[in-house]
N, C-alpha and C positions, 0 to 999 in steps of 0.2 A: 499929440499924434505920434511923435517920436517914440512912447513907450509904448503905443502900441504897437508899433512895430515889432520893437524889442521883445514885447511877450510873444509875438509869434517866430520871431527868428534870434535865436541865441546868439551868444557869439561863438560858438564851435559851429553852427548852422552857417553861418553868414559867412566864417571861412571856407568850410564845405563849396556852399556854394559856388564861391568867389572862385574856387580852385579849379568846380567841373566847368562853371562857364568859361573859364582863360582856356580851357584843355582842349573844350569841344568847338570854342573862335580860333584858336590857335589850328586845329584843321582845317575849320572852314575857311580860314583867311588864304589857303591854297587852292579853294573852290572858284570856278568859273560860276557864278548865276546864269547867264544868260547859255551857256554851252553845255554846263552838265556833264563839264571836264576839272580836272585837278592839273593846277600848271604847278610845279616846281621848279619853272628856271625861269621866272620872273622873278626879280631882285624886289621889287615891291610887295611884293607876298611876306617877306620877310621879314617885315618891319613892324608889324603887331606879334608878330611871336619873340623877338630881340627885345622891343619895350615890356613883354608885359612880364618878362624876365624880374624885372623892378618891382613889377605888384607881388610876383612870388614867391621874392625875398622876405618882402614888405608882411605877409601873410603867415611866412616860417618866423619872423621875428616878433609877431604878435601872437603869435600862440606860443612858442617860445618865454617872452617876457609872463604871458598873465600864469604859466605852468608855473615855472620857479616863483613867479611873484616879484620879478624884476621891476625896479622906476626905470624910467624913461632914461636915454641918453643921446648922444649928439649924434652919434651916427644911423639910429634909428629916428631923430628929427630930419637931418637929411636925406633918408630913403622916402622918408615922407613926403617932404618937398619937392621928389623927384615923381613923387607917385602923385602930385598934385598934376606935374605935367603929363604923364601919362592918362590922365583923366578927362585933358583936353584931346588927346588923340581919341579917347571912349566917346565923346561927344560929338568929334569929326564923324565917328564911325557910326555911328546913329545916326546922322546927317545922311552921310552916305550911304547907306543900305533905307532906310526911307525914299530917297530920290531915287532909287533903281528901281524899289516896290511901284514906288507911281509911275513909273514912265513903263510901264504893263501894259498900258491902252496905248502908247505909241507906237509900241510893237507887236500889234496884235494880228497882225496881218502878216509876219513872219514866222519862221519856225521857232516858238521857243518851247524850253522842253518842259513837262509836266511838275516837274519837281523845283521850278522857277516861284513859284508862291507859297507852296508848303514849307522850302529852306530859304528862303527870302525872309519869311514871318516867324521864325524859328532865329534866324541872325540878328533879327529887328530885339525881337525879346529879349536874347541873349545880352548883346551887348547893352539893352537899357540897364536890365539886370543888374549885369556886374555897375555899371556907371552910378546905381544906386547901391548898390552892396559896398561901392567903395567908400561911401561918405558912411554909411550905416557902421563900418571899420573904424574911424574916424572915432567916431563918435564912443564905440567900443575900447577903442585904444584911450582916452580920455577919461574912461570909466575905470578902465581895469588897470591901465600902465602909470595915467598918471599926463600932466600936461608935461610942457616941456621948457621951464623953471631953470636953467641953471644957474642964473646969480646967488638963487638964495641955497647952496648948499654951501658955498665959500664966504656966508656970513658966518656961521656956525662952527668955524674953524677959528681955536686960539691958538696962531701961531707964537705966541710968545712964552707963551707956558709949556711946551711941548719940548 
């Protein structure tokens, strides 16, 4: 199943991608759903566009590496790991824009505005999207970079003969 994926999304695709969903969540995550206002002085708005800072690094150092034809090293293992826990806030955030989609019929008998389900189902997408584009990376960085091995390069070293 995995390569099929792969024949339909490259890895230049799969960063593409990854890039314009962070861009266009990264707006939306200043979006009121229910109001059909843009808040910029809510401090919690700003915590998916700070984290996803991490995947975009993550995303210039994988295309980076497979250009030059770089292995893998410790500090791109680390951003990694770091982008693992930004993966659980992508999952929170599916959570959370799911459970706003459904509670539609709760609030149907208020004013909500028209534009509440069309960018609702557009955020829902998005952020599955990226949450899977981000393991489909994963899996692209293990292909093209290399796993991430560093004992066995300090076997291969004679320091006695040097």
């Amino acid at each position: 199943m995995l390569s099929t994926i792969k024949r339909v999304f490259s890895w230049k695709l799969t960063l593409l991608l990854s890039l314009i969903s962070i861009v266009l969540l990264n707006v939306f995550s200043f979006y009121g759903l229910y109001t059909n206002k843009f808040y910029f002085f809510k401090v919690d708005n700003y915590i998916f566009p700070i984290l996803s800072l991490v995947h975009l690094v993550f995303l210039y150092v994988m295309w980076f590496k497979i250009r030059e034809r770089e292995l893998s090293d410790v500090p791109m293992r680390n951003l990694e790991y770091g982008l693992y826990i930004v993966s659980l806030v992508y999952l929170f955030k599916i959570i959370e824009t799911l459970i706003t989609l459904l509670s539609y019929s709760d609030y149907e008998n208020h004013l909500i505005p028209v534009t509440f389900l069309p960018i609702g189902i557009l955020m829902f997408v998005l952020y599955t999207m990226l949450f899977g584009l981000t393991f489909l990376t994963y899996s692209y960085r293990k292909q093209f970079v290399g796993t991430y091995v560093f004992d066995d390069r300090n076997q291969h070293i004679d320091t006695w003969n040097s």
